[in-house]
C-alpha positions as CSV (number, residue, x, y, z in Angstrom):
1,X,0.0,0.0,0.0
2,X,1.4,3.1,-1.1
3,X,1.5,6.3,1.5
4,X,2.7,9.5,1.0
5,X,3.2,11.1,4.4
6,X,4.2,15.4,5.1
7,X,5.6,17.1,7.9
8,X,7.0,20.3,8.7
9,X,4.0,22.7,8.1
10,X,2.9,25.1,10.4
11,X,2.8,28.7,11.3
12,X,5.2,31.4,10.3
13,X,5.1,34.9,10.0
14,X,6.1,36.7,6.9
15,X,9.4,36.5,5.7
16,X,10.3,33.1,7.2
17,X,11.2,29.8,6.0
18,X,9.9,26.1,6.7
19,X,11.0,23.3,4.9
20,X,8.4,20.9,4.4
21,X,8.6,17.2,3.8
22,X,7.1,14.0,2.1
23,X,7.9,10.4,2.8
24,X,7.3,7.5,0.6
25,X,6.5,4.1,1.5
26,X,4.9,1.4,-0.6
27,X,6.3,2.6,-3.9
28,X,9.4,2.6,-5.9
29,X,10.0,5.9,-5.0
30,X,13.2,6.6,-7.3
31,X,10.7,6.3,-11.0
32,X,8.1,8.6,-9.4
33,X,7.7,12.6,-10.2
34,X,7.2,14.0,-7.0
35,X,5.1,17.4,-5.9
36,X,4.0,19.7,-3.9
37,X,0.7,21.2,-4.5
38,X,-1.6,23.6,-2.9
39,X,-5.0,24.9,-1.8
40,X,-5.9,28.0,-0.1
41,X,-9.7,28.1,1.5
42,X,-12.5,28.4,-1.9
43,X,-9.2,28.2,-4.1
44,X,-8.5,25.1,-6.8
45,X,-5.2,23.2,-6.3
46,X,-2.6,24.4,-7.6
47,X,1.1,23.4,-8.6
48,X,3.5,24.7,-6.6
49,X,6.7,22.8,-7.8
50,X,7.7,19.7,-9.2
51,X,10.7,17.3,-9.3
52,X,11.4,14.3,-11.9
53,X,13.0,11.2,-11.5
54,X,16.0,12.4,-13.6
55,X,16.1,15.8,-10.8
56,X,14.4,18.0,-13.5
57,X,12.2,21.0,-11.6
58,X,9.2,22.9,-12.6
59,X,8.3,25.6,-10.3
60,X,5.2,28.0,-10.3
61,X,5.4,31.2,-11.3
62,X,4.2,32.7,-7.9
63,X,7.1,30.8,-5.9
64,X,10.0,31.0,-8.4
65,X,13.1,32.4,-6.9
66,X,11.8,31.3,-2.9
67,X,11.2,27.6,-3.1
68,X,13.3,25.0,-4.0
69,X,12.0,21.4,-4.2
70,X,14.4,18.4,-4.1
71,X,14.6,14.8,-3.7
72,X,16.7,12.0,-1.5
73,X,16.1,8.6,-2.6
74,X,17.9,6.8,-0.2
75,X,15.8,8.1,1.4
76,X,12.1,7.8,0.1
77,X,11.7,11.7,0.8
78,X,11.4,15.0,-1.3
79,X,11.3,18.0,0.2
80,X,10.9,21.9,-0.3
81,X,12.4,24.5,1.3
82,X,10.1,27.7,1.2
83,X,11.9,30.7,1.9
84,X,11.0,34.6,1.9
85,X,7.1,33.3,2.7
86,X,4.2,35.6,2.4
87,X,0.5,35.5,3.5
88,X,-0.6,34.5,0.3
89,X,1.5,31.4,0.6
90,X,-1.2,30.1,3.3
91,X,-2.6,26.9,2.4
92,X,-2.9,23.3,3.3
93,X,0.4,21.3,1.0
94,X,-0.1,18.3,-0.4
95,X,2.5,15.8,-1.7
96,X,2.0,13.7,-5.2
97,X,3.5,10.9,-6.2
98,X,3.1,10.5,-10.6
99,X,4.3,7.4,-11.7
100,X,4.4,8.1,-15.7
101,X,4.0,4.1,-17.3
102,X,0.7,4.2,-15.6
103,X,-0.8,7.7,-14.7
104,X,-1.1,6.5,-11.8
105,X,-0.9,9.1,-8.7
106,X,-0.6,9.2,-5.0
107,X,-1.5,12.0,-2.3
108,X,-0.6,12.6,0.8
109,X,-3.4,13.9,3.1
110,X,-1.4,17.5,3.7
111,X,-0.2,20.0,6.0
112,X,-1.2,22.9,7.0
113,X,1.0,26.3,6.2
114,X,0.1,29.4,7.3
115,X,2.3,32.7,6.9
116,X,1.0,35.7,9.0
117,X,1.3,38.9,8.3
């Protein structure tokens, strides 16, 4: 059974950092794209970064140049480090596993951020 499981949210006031993080178990973590997504309160999910297995990122536009997404293997764990956060960063984060052969995907069940002004 595959699990995706996050830690490290919480609350921050603006201008801080939190690193968040995303364990895998059940799954051959290393062929997986991993995630981080995001949804504020009455808001749609949005992508908030992305990682492949090959180490290739996307970010989105809103978080370019303050988070930084990245991936241990040995591990089973990605991570991002948000830096420089702002209010409108406040949402719950969710990891996601892709796995590409099969469109298949996994979530974790999120954590909460919130930045305060």
């Amino acid at each position: 059974q595959v699990q995706l499981v996050e830690s490290g949210g919480g609350l921050v006031q603006a201008g801080g950092s939190l690193r968040l993080s995303c364990a895998a178990s059940g799954v051959i973590f290393s062929i997986l794209t991993m995630g981080w997504y995001r949804q504020a309160p009455g808001e749609q999910r949005e992508l908030v970064a992305e990682i492949t297995s090959g180490g290739s990122t996307t970010y989105g536009d809103s978080v370019k140049g303050r988070f930084t997404i990245s991936r241990d293997n040995a591990k089973n764990t990605v991570y991002m480090q948000m830096t420089s956060l702002k209010p409108e960063d406040t949402a719950v984060y969710y990891c996601k596993g892709h796995f590409g052969m099969t469109q298949r995907n996994y979530w974790g069940q999120g954590t909460q951020v919130t930045v305060s002004s």
